[in-house]
C-alpha positions as CSV (number, residue, x, y, z in Angstrom):
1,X,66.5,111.9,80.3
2,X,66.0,112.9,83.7
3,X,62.1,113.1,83.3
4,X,62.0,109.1,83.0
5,X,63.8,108.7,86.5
6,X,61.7,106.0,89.0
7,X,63.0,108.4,91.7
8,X,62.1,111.8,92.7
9,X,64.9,112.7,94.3
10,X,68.2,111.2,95.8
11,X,67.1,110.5,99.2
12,X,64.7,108.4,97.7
13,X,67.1,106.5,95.4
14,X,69.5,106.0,98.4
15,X,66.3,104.2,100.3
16,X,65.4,102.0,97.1
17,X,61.9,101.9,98.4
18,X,61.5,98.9,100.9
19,X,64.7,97.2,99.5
20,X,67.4,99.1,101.3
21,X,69.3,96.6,102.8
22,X,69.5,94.1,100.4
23,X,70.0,96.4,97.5
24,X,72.9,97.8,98.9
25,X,74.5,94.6,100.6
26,X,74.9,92.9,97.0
27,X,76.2,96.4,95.8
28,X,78.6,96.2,98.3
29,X,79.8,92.5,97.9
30,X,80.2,93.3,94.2
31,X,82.6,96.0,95.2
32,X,84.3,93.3,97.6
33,X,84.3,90.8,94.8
34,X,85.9,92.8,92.4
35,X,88.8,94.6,94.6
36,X,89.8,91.1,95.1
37,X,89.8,90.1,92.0
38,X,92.0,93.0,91.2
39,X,94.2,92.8,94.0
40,X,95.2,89.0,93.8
41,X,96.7,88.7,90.7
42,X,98.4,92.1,91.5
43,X,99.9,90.4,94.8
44,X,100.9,87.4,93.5
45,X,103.1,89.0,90.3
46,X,104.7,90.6,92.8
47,X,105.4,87.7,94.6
48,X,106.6,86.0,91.6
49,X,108.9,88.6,90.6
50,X,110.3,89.2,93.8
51,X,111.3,85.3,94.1
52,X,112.8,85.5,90.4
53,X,114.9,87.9,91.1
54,X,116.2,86.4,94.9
55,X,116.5,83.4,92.7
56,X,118.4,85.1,90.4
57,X,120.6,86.7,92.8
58,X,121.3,83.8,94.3
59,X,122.7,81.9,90.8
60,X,124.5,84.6,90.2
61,X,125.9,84.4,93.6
62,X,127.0,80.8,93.0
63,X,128.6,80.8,89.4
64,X,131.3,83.9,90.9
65,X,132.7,81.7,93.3
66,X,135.6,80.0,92.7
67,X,136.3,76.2,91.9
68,X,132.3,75.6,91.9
69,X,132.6,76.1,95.9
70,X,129.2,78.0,96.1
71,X,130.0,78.4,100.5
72,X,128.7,75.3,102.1
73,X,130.2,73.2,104.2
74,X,130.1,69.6,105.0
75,X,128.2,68.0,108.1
76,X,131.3,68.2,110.3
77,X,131.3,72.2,109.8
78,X,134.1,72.3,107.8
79,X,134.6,72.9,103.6
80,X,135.8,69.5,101.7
């Protein structure tokens, strides 16, 4: 297996020949393009769960008050 390598050792393989720099820049905007792609839809389920349960919360909040007053007040400041 090893016998077929293109590279004598790992220096070598490190290098890739004359190709060093764009060998390695699309290696690393692969590992760029796929951190993000793992990360976003990570972030934003969060998101989304976080305002469920705020929204949540907050209806729960609202049906335990009494006589459907759920604690706002009219434009002069005071409750109807």
């Amino acid at each position: 297996m090893f016998e077929s390598m293109a590279f004598d050792s790992v220096s070598e393989f490190l290098q890739m020949g004359k190709y060093t720099f764009h060998v390695w820049s699309v290696y690393a905007l692969f590992a760029v393009f796929l951190t993000v792609n793992l990360y976003l839809p990570l972030a934003r389920r969060r998101q989304f769960i976080r305002e469920q349960q705020r929204r949540a919360l907050r209806d729960s909040q609202a049906n335990q008050s009494p006589d459907g007053d759920d604690g706002r007040s009219d434009a002069n400041g005071g409750s109807e």
